[in-house]
C-alpha positions as CSV (number, residue, x, y, z in Angstrom):
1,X,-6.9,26.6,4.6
2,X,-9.2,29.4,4.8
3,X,-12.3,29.3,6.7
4,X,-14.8,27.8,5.0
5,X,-17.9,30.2,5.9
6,X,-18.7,32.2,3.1
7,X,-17.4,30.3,0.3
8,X,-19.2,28.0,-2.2
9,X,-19.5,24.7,-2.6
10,X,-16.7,24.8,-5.0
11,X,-14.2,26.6,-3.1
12,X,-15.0,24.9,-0.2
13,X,-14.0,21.5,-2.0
14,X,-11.1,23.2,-3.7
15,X,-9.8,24.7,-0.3
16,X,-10.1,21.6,1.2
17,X,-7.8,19.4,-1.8
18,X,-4.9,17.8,-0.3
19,X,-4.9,19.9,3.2
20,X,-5.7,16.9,4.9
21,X,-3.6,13.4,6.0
22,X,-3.1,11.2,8.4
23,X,-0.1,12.0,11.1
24,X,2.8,9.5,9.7
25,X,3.4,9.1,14.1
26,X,0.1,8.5,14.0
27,X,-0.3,6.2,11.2
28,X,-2.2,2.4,12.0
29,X,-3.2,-0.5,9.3
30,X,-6.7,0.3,8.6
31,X,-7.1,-1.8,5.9
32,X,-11.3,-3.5,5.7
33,X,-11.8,-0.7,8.5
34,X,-15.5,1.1,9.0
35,X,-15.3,4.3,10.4
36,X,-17.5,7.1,11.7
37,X,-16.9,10.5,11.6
38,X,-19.0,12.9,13.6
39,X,-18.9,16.5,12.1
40,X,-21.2,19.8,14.1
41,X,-22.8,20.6,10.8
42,X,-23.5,19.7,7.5
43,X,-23.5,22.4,5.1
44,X,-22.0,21.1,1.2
45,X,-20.5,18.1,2.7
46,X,-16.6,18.7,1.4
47,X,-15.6,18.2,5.1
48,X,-17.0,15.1,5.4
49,X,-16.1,14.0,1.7
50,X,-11.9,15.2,1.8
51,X,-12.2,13.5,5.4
52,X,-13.1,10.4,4.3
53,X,-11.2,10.6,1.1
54,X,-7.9,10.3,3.3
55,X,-9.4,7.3,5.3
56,X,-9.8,5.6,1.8
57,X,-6.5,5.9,0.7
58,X,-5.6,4.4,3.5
59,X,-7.5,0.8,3.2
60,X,-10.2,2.1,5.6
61,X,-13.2,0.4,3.3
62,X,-16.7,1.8,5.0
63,X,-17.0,5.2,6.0
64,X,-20.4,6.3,8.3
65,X,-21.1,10.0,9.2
66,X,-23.1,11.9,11.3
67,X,-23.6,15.1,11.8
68,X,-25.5,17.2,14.2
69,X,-27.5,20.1,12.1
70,X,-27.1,20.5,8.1
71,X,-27.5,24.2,6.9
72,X,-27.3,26.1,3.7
73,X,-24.4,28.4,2.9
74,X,-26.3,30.7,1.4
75,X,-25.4,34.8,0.9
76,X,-27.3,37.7,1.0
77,X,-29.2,38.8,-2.0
């Protein structure tokens, strides 16, 4: 994907659309799982949101995050 800084919310979600999975070497039953991901910063939250996507699809069924500072992704007038 590109890097994320700069773009909008709506690029950053449409970057992010199916560039993520799980390693098939990698790949456990998760099914009734609760995760947590831990992400630096919070900014539109499409991280967070493809992240968990992929943990949903595969039977992971609660999904906590946390993150460490939110900021805006905001540009220069």
């Amino acid at each position: 994907t590109v890097a994320l800084n700069g773009l909008g919310p709506v690029d950053r979600y449409g970057n992010l659309r199916g560039a993520l999975a799980l390693q098939p070497s990698r790949q456990f039953d998760m099914k009734g799982e609760t995760v947590l991901l831990v992400d630096d910063l919070y900014t539109t939250g499409s991280t967070l949101d493809a992240c968990s996507a992929v943990l949903m699809e595969h039977g992971v069924t609660c999904v906590y995050t946390l993150t460490f500072a939110s900021g805006a992704n905001r540009k220069p007038a």
